[in-house]
C-alpha positions in Angstrom: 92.3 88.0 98.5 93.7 91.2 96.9 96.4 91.4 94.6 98.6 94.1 93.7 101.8 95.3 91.4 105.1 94.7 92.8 107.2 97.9 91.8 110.3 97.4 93.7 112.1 94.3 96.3 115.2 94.7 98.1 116.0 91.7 100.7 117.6 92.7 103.5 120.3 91.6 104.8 121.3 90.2 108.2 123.7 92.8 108.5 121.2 95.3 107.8 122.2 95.6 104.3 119.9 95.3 101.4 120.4 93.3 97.9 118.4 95.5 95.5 116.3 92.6 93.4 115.6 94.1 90.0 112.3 93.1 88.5 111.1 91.8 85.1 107.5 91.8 86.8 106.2 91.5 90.0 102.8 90.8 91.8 101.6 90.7 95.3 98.8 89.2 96.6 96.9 89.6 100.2 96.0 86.0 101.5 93.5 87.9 104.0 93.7 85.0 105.8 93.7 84.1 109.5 97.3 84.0 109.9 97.5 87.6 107.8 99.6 86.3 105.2 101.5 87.7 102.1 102.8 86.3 98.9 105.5 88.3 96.8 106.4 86.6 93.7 110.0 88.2 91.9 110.4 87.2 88.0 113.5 88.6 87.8 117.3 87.8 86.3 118.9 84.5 86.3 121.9 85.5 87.6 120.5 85.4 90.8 119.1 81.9 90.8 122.1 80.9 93.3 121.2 83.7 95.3 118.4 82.7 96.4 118.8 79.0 95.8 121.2 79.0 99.2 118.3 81.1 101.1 115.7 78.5 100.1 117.9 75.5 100.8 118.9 76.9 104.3 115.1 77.8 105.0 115.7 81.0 106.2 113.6 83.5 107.0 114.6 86.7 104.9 113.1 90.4 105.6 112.0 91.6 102.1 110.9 95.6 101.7 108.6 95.7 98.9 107.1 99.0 96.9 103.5 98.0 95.8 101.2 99.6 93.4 103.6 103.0 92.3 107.3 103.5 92.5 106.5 106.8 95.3 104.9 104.6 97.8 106.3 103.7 100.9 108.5 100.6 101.0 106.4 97.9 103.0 109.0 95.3 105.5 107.5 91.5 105.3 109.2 88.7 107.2 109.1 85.9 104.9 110.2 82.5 103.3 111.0 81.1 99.9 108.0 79.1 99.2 109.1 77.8 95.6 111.9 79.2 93.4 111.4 78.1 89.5 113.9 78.4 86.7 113.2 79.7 83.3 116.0 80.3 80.1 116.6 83.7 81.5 114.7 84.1 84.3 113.5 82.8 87.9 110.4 83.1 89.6 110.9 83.8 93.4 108.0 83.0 95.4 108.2 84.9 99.0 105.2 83.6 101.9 105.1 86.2 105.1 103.1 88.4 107.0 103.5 91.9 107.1 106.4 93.8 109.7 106.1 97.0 110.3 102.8 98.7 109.0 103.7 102.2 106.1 104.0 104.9 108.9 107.3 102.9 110.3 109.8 103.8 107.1 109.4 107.5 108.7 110.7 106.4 111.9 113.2 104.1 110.5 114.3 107.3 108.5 114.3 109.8 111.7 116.2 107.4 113.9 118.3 107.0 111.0 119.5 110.5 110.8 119.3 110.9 114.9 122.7 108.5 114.6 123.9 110.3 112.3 124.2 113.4 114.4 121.6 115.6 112.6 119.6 117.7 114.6 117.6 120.9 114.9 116.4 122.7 111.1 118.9 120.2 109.6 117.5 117.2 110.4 114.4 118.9 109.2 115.4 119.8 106.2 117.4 116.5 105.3 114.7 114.4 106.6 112.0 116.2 103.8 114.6 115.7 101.5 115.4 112.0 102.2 111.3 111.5 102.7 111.0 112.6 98.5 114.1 109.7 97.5 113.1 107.6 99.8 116.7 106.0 100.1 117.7 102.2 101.2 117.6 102.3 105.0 119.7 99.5 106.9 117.0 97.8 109.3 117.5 96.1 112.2 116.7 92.8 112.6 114.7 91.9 116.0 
């Protein structure tokens, strides 16, 4: 197993959307396991305890994009479950088990296909996709 800082989570949505999950701590560990599983675990802010108390009681799956290690990496997409959700005074632990979606190189092409709808093309596409490749911005992902 290997384990790593979690930086950043966003869920997304079914609607493509993402709910921005801000984090008291984080970790991630590597199972490096058969079935190539992940676990995420979120201490973050009891005000979302209901949140994710619905996901977890409806057992769906949820596609989480996760920043590991620095805050400049490249946004990793895992297709996961709630495993255990915990309750502190001001607090929750969220405990996410998945395997990896889409490997690093994909938020680039998420990014260009992005800014292909939007009608950009030719040295401005170029020059907005360098920008938008430095902020690295919330994309809207479609589910499969």
């Amino acid at each position: 197993m290997k384990s790593f800082k979690l930086v950043a989570l966003e869920v997304v949505e079914e609607d493509g959307n993402s709910v921005e999950i801000p984090l008291e701590d984080g970790l991630i560990i590597n199972k490096e396991n058969e079935r190539a599983s992940w676990l995420l675990e979120a201490y973050t802010d009891l005000s979302l305890f209901d949140y994710f108390q619905k996901i977890h009681a409806e057992s769906r799956e949820v596609i989480v994009q996760a920043v590991i290690t620095k805050r400049e990496n490249d946004p990793a997409f895992f297709q996961t479950k709630i495993a255990s959700l915990n309750k502190f005074d001001q607090h929750i632990s969220v405990l996410f088990e998945g395997r990896l979606r889409r490997n690093r190189s994909d938020y680039s092409e998420l990014l260009l296909d992005s800014l292909l709808e939007k009608g950009f093309g030719g040295q401005a596409l170029l020059e907005e996709f360098r920008d938008k490749m430095k902020s690295k911005p919330k994309l809207k992902i479609k589910h499969d």
